[in-house]
C-alpha positions in Angstrom: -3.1 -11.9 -36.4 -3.0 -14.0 -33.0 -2.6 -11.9 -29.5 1.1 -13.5 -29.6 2.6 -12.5 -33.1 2.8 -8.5 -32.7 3.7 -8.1 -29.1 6.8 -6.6 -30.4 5.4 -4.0 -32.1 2.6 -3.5 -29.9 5.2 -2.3 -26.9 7.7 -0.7 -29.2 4.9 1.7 -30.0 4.1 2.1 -26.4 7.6 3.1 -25.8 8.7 5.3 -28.0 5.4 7.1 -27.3 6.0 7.2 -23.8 9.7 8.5 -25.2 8.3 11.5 -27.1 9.8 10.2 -30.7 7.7 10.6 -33.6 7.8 7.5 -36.0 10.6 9.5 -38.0 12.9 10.7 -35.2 13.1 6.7 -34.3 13.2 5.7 -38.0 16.2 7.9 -38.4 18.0 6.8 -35.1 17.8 3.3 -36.3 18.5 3.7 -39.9 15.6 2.6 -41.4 12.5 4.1 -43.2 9.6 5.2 -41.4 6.9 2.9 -43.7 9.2 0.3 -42.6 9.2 0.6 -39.0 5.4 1.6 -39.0 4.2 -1.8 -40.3 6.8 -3.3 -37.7 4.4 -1.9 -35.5 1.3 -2.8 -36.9 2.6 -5.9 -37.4 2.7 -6.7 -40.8 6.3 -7.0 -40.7 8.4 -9.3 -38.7 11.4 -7.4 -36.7 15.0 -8.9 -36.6 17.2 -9.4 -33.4 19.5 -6.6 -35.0 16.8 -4.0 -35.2 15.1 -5.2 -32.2 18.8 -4.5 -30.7 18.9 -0.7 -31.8 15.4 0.0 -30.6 16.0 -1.5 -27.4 19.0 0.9 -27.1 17.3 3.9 -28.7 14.6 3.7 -25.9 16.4 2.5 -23.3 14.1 -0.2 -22.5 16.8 -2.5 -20.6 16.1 -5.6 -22.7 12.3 -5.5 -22.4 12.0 -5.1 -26.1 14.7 -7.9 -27.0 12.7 -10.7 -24.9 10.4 -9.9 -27.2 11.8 -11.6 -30.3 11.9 -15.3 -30.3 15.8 -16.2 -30.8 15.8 -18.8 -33.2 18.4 -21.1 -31.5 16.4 -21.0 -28.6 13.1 -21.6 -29.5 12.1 -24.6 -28.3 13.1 -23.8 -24.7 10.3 -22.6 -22.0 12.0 -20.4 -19.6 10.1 -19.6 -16.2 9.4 -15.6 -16.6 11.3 -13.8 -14.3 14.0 -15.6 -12.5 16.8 -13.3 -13.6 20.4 -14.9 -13.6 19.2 -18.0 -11.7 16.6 -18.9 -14.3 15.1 -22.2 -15.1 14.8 -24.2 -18.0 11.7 -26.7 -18.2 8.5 -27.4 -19.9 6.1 -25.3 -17.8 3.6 -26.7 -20.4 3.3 -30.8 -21.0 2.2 -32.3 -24.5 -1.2 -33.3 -23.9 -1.9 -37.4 -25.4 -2.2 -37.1 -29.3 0.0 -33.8 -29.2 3.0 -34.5 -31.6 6.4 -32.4 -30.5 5.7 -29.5 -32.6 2.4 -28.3 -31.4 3.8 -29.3 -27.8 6.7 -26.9 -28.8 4.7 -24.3 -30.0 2.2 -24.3 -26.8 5.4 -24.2 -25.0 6.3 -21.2 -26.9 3.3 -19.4 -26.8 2.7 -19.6 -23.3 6.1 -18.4 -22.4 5.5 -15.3 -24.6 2.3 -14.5 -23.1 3.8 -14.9 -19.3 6.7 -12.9 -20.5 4.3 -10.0 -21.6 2.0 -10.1 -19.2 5.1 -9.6 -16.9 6.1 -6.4 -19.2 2.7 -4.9 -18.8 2.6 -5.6 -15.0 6.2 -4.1 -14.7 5.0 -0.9 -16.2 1.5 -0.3 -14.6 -0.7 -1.6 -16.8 -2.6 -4.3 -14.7 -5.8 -4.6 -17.1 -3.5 -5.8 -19.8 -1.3 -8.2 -17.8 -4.5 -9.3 -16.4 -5.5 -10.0 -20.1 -2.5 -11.8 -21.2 -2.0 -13.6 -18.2 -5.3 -15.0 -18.2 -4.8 -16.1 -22.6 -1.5 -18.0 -20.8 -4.1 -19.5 -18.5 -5.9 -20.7 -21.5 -3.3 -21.9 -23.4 -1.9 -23.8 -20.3 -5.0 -26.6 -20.4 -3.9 -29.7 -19.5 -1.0 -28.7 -17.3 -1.8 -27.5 -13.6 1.6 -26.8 -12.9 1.9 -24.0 -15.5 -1.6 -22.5 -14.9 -0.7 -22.3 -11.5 1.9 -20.0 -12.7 -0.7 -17.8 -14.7 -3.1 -17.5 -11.7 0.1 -16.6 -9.4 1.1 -13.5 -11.8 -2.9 -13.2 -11.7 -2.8 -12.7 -7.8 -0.3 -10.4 -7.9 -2.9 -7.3 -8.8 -4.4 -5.4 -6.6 -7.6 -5.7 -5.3 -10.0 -3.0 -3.7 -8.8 -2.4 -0.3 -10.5 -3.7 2.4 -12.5 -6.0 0.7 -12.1 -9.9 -0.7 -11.4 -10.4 -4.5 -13.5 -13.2 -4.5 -12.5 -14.0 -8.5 -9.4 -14.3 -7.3 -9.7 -16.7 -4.3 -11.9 -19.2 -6.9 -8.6 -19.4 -8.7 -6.5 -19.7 -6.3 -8.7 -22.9 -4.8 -8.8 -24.2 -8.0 -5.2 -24.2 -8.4 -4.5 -25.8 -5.4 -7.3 -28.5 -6.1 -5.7 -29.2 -9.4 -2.1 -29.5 -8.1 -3.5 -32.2 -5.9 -0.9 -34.3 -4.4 1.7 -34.0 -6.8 5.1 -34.4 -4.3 7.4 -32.8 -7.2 9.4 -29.9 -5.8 8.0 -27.3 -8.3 4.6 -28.6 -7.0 5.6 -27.6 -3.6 6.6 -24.4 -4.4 3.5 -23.9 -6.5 1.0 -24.8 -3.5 3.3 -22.3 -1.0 3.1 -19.4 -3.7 -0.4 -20.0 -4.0 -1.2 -20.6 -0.2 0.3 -17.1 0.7 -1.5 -15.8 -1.9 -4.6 -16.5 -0.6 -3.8 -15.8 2.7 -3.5 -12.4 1.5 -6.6 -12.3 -0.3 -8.6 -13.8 2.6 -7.3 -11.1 5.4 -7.8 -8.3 3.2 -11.5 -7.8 4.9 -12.3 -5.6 7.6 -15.3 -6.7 8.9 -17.9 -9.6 7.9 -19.7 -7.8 5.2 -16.5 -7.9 3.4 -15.6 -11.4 4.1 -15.3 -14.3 2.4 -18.0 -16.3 4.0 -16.9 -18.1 7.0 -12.9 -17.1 6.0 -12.3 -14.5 7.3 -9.6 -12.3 7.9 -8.2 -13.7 10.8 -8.0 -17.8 8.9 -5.5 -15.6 6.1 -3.5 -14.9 9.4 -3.4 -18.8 10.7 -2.6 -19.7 6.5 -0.1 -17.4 6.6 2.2 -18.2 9.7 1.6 -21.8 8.2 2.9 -21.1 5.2 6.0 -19.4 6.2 6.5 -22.5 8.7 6.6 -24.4 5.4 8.5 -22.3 3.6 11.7 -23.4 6.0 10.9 -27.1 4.4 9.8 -26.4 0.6 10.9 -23.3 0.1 14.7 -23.8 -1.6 13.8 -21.0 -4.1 14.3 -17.9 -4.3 11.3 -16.5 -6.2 9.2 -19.0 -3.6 10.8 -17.6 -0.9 10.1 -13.7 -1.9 6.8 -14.3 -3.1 5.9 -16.1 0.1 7.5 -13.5 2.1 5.7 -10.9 0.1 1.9 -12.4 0.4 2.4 -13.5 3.9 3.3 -10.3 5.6 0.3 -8.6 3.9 -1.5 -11.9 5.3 -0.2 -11.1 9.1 -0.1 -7.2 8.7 -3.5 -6.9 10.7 -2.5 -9.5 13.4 1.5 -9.4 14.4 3.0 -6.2 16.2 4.9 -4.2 14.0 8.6 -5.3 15.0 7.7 -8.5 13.5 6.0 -7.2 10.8 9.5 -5.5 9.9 11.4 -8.8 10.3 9.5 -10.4 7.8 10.4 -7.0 6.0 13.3 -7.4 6.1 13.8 -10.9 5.2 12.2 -9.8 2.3 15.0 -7.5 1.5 17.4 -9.9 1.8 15.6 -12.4 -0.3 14.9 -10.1 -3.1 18.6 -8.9 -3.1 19.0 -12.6 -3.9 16.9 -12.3 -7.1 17.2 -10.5 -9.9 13.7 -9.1 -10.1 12.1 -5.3 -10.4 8.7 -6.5 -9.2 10.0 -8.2 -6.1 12.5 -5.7 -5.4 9.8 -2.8 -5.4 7.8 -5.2 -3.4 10.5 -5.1 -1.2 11.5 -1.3 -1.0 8.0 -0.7 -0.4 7.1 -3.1 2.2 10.2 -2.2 4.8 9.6 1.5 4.2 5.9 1.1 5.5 7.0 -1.1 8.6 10.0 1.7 9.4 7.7 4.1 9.7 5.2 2.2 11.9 8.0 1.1 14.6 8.8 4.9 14.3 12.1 4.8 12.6 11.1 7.6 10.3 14.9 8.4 9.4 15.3 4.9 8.3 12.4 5.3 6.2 13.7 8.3 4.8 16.7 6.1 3.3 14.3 3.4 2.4 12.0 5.7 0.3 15.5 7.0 -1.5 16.1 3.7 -2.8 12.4 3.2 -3.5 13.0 6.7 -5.9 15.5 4.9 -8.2 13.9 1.9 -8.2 10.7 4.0 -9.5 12.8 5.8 -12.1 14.5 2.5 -13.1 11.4 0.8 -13.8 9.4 3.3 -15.7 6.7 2.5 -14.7 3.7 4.9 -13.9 2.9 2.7 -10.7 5.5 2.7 -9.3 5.8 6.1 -10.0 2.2 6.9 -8.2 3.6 4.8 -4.7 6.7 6.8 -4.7 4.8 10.0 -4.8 2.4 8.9 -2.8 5.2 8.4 0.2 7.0 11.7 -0.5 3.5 13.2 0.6 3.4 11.4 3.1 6.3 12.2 4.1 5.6 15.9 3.4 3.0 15.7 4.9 4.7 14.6 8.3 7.3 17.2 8.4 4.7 20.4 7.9 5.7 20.8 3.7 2.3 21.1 3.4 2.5 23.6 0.0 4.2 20.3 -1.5 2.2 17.7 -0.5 -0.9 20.1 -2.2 0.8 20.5 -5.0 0.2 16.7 -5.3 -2.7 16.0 -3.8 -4.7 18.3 -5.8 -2.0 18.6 -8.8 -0.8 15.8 -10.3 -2.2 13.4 -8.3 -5.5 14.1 -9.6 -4.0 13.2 -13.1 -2.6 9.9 -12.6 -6.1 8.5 -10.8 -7.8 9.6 -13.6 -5.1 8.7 -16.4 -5.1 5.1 -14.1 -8.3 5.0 -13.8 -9.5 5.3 -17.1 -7.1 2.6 -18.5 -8.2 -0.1 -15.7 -4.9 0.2 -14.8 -5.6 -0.8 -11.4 -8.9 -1.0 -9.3 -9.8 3.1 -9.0 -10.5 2.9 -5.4 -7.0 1.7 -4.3 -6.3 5.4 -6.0 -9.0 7.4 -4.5 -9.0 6.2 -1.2 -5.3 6.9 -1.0 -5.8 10.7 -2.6 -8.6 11.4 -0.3 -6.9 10.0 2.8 -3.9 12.7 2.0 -6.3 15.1 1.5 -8.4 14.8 4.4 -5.0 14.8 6.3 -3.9 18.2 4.8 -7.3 20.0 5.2 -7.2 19.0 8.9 -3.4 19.8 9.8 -4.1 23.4 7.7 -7.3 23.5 9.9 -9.7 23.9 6.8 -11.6 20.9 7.8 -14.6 22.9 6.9 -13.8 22.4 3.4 -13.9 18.7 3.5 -17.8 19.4 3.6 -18.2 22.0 1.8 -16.3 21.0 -1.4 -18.4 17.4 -1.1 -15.5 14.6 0.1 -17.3 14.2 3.0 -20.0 12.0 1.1 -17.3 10.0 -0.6 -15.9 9.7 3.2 -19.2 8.5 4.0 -19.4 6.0 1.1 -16.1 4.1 2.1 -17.7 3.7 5.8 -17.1 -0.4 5.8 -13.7 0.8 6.3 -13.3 2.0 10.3 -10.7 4.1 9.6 -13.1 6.4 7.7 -16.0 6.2 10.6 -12.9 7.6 12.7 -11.9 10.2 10.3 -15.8 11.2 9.7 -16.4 11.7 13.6 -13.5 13.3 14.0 -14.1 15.6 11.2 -17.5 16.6 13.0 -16.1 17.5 15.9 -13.4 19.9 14.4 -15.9 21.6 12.7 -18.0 22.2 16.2 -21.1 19.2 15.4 -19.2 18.2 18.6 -22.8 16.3 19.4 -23.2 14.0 15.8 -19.3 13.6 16.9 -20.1 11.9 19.9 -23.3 9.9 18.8 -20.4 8.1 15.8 -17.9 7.4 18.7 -20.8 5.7 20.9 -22.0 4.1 17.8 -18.7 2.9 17.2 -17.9 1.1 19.8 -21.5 -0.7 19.8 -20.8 -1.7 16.6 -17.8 -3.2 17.6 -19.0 -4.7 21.2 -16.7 -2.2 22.3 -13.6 -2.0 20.2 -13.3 -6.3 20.6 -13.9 -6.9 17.0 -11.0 -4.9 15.9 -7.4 -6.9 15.1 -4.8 -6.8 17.1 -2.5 -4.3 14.6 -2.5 -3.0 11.1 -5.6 -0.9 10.2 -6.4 -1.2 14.1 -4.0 1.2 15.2 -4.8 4.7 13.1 -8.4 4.0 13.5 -8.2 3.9 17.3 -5.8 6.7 17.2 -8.2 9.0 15.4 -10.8 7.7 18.1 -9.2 8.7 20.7 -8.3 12.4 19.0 -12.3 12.7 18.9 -12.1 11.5 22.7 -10.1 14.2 23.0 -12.1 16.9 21.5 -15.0 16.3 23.2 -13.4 16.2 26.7 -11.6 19.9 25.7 -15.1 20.9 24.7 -17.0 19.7 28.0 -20.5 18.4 28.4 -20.0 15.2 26.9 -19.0 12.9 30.3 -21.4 10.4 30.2 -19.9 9.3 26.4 -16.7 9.2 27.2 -17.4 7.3 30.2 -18.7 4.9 27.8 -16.3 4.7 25.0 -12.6 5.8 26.4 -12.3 2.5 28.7 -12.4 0.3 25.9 -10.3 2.3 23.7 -7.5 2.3 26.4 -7.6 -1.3 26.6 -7.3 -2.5 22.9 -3.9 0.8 22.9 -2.6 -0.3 25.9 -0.8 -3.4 24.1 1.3 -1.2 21.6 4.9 0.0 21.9 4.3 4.0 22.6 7.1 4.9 20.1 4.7 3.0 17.4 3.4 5.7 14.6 -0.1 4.9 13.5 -0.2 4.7 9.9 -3.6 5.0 8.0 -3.5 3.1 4.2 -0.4 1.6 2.7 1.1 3.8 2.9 -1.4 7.2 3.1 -0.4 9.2 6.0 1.2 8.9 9.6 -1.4 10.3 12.3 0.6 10.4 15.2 2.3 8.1 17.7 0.2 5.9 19.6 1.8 7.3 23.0 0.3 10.3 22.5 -3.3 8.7 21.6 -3.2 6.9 24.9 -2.4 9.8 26.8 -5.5 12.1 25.3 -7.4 9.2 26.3 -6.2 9.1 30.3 -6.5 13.3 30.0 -10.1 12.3 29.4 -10.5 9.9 31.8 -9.0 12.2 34.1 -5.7 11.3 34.9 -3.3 14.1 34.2 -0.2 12.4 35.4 -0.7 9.4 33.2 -1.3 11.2 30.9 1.9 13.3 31.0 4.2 10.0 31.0 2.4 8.8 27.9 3.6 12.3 26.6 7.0 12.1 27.3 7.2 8.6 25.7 5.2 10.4 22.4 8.3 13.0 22.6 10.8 10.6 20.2 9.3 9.0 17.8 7.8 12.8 16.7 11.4 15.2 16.7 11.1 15.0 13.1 7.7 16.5 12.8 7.4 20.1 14.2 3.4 19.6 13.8 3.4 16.7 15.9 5.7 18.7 18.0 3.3 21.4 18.5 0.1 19.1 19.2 2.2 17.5 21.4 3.0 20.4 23.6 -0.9 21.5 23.4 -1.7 17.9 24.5 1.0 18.6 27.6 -0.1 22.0 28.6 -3.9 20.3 29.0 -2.7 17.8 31.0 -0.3 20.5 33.1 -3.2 23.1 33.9 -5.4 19.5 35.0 -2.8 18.6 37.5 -3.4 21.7 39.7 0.4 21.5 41.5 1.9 25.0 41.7 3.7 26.2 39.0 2.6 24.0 36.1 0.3 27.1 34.6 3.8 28.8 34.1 5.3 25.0 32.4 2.0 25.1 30.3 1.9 29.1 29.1 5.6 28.1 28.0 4.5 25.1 26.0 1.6 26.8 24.4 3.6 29.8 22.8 6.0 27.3 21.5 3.2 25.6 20.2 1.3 28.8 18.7 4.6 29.7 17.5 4.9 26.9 15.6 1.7 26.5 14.3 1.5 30.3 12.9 4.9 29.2 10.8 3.3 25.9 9.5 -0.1 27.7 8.7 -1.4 25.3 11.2 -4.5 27.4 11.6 -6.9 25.3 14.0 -4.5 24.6 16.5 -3.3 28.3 16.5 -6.5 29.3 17.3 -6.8 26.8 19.9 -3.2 27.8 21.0 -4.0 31.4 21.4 -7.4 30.8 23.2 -6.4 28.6 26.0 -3.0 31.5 26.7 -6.1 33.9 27.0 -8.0 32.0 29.5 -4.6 31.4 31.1 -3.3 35.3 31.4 -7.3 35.4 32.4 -6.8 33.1 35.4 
């Protein structure tokens, strides 16, 4: 039996597993036998449009199992997968010479079914198995550029480990293009601007050299990108062009554009996708402003975003999307101090779907792992049981995702909070040689958290004392590369993982430490809005202010500053906020002391 001829049966199963029906329960529901709908399955039996109908129904998949079955009438048309109402009609696969019609047709055919499931598995999760019948379209596609440069688009469209290159991916990509050659054709102009963003994505996915693609790096993806999207005013008349294009190209720029026009190209997106009937670019979509609303600080906005995100999830069924949308209500959780909730994923359920995903090759395991342990880490430090990021053993997973700066930050920052205060500082000086000072770092994207959690170790060590001489060193250049970002920003670490605070506040811990108090406090009145809807930003905030206060020496700040710091131990004892109770509690001591 050929990979084509029991797709039907091969996803009904998968359904009404999913469902919870036994063989019989279905059977009955759709009035037939259970022998008979068993060998449907295993296909040794050919389903009819009528029963395909009922199972459809029965299982609610939405149509999903109807595309399934070749209608006869129809049979020699190749549709483009995916293109909702507006679709296409066309031969996405030529007749090679010698080929009479009917082998043409059924190539035609074959490949369309294969695009068509790979688009089913993709819509529910399964990436390994789109991936394997994308690349069997691929295949059956020799001879025609134009329709393998469909396959390796869908192809493109998985993830790939985060911060590095897939390199796989960008031969395909170049291959693709190569083959399109100069073709002038509209559809051949819309292939080479699907493809071109595409790659611009792959290509500024690294984060340093070592992950590189040779020569390309990230910051060529960012030149590709704003090209294509300058062509995309000229070529790109489509709508799936124009989405994908959109898509791909603001995950090519996210590292190099400020994050108001990151958003714009957000929402363009939005708009585009509202303009095509398709789950994947809709999610795409959802996904994409909700990340860029909480990075310009409009965390309400999010909020609303992240609702429609939910239904979209539910609609869709499928266990990715399902694993995103949870992964933002932690986030999210995580933000405004429900920090029994976010556990309860974290180190629930979450732990089941990276496995459960994981095992299947769903999707690359790191994209999964890194995103757990980035919430994780997060919780343990806002709980202040940073201690047991080393004693339960994350820190060495920490350790081994170290090509990625964020987690340098995070590991140095971790040191400190668990009083190594000295190995704290040596990773911050390091740092910044490694970096010739911060220089090396892009403008925006993974930029921002990772010099906000540099300047929260600036800030420990300064509160501890005895570490001048490093910060000397370090803060300078860490003002510099903040200094160009809107204070009401929110850093946000992964995609989306967790929100570590507003950059506002990170540039004024790093003038406390350079010792200017008064600077300090105007950065902390700027930090004041984009965190109202985080009572344990709120209370690090007001620590951060009563530091600065008590460093200003004018009469009656220590008053201002006692007043700040119960509200802030206050708050902290109701969150569980441990840490920064104790660190609450201690500095009123050496206040009432004073």
């Amino acid at each position: 039996m050929t990979i084509e001829e029991n797709a039907f049966g091969a996803e009904l199963r998968r359904r009404r597993t999913a469902a919870g029906k036994s063989l019989g329960e279905l059977a009955e529901e759709v009035h037939c036998s259970r022998s008979f709908l068993s060998r449907i399955e295993t296909g040794q039996r050919r389903v009819t449009r009528e029963l395909a109908q009922l199972c459809d129904e029965r299982l609610d998949a939405r149509g999903a199992l109807l595309a399934l079955v070749p209608d006869p009438s129809f049979e020699r048309i190749s549709k483009t997968v995916g293109a909702g109402p507006r679709e296409r009609t066309g031969k996405l696969v030529k007749s090679s010479p010698g080929q009479d019609g009917s082998d043409g047709a059924r190539r035609r055919d074959e490949f369309d079914r294969l695009l068509r499931r790979g688009d089913l598995s993709h819509a529910t999760g399964d990436m390994r198995e789109a991936e394997r019948l994308y690349r069997a379209a691929y295949a059956r596609a020799d001879g025609d550029p134009s329709a393998q440069a469909e396959a390796v688009i869908r192809m493109a469209r998985r993830w790939s480990d985060p911060g590095q290159v897939d390199h796989e991916l960008l031969q395909w990509i170049r291959e693709s293009l190569a083959a399109l050659g100069q073709n002038g054709g509209v559809e051949a102009a819309g292939l080479r601007l699907r493809l071109n963003a595409h790659l611009a994505k792959k290509l500024a996915m690294a984060v340093s050299e070592d992950t590189a693609a040779g020569r390309a790096g990230p910051e060529q993806g960012a030149r590709l990108a704003r090209g294509t999207l300058r062509r995309l005013a000229v070529d790109g008349k489509d709508d799936e062009v124009r989405c994908e294009v959109l898509t791909e190209c603001r995950w090519g720029l996210y590292d190099f554009v400020p994050t108001a026009e990151s958003l714009l190209l957000s929402e363009r997106l939005r708009d585009a996708a509202a303009g095509h009937d398709s789950a994947y670019f809709r999610g795409e979509a959802l996904m994409a402003l909700a990340i860029d609303q909480l990075r310009v600080g409009k965390v309400y906005s999010a909020l609303a975003t992240a609702n429609q995100y939910r239904k979209h999830a539910a609609d869709t069924r499928s266990v990715l999307a399902v694993w995103q949308q949870r992964t933002l209500d932690a986030l999210l959780d995580l933000w405004h101090g429900r920090f029994e909730q976010a556990a309860a994923w974290i180190f629930g359920e979450s732990v089941t779907f990276v496995e459960r995903l994981s095992a299947d090759l769903a999707v690359p395991a790191d994209n999964l792992e890194q995103t757990r342990l980035g919430q994780a880490y997060w919780l343990l430090r806002e709980q202040g049981r940073m201690a047991d990021l080393f004693a339960s053993g994350l820190a060495d997973t920490v350790e081994r995702h170290g090509y990625f700066p964020v987690w340098r930050a995070g590991l140095a920052l971790a040191l400190c909070e668990t009083g190594q205060y000295a190995e704290g500082a040596d990773r911050l000086v390091g740092f910044a040689h490694d970096t010739a000072d911060f220089t090396r770092f892009p403008p925006s994207g993974w930029a921002v958290p990772t010099l906000v959690l540099l300047a929260e170790v600036s800030a420990a060590l300064d509160a501890r004392g005895g570490f001048e001489t490093e910060l000397r060193e370090v803060v300078p250049g860490l003002r510099d590369r903040l200094a160009a970002h809107d204070g009401e920003e929110i850093a946000l670490a992964g995609w989306p993982t967790v929100l570590v605070g507003p950059t506002a506040r990170a540039r004024g811990l790093l003038a406390l430490a350079a010792g200017e108090p008064d600077t300090a406090l105007a950065e902390f009145h700027v930090a004041a809005e984009p965190v109202r809807s985080s009572q344990p930003q709120l209370a690090r905030l007001r620590l951060a202010r009563a530091r600065a206060l008590r460093r200003t020496g004018r009469p009656g700040t220590d008053a201002h500053a006692s007043r700040l710091l119960r509200e802030a131990l206050r708050v902290a004892r109701a969150y569980g906020m441990a840490a920064l109770a104790a660190e609450c509690a201690a500095l009123l001591d050496s206040t009432a002391d004073a």
